[in-house]
C-alpha positions in Angstrom: 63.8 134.9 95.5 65.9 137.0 92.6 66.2 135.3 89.3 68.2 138.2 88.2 69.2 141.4 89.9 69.0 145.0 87.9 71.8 146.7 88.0 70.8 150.0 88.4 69.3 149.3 92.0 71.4 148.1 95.2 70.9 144.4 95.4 68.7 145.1 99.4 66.5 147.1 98.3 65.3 145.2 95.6 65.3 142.0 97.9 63.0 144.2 100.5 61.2 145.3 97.7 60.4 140.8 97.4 59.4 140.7 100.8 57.0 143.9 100.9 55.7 142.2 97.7 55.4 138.8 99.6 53.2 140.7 102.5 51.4 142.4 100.2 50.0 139.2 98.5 49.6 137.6 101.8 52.5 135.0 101.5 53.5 136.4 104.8 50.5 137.1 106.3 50.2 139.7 109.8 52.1 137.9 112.9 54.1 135.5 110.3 57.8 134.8 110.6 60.1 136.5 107.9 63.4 135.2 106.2 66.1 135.3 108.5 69.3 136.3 107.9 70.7 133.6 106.9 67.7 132.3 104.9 68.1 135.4 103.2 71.8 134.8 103.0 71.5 131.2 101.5 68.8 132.1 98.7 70.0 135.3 97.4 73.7 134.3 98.1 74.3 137.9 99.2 76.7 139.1 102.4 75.6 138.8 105.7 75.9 142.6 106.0 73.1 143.4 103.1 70.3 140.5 104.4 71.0 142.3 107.9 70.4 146.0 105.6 67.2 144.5 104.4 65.4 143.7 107.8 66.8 146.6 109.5 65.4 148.7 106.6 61.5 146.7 106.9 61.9 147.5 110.5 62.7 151.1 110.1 59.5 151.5 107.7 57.4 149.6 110.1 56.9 146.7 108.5 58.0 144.3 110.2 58.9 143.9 114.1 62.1 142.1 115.9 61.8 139.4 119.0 65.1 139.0 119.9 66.2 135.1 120.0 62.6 134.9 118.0 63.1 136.0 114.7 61.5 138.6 112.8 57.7 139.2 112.0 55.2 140.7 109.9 53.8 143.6 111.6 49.9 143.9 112.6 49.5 146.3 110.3 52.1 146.7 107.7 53.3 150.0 106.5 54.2 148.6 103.1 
């Protein structure tokens, strides 16, 4: 996801800045499932507490939506 992370930045923003990127370019199109948190976990090998940062941040912003026992989504239209 991050080959290497600046150091002038906090390390879930810049992974939120990935997945914003990631709807952007249609990788994860409208209504598609996003990284978990422990997919987000396992490929950026950051704490349980910053992956949950980063979706709780898209979510704020409107980006993406929660279904709980689901997963998390791309929103309809994305605020990105």
């Amino acid at each position: 996801m991050i080959d290497e992370w600046a150091q002038d930045r906090p390390r879930w923003e810049q992974i939120a800045d990935v997945i914003r990127q990631r709807i952007a370019d249609g990788t994860y199109p409208p209504r598609s499932r996003v990284p978990s948190v422990q997919q987000i976990v396992t490929e950026t090998g950051v704490a349980v507490d910053t992956a949950q940062k980063v979706l709780a941040n898209l979510r704020e912003q409107g980006v993406i939506y929660t279904v709980r026992g689901l997963g998390s989504f791309v929103a309809d239209r994305p605020q990105a």
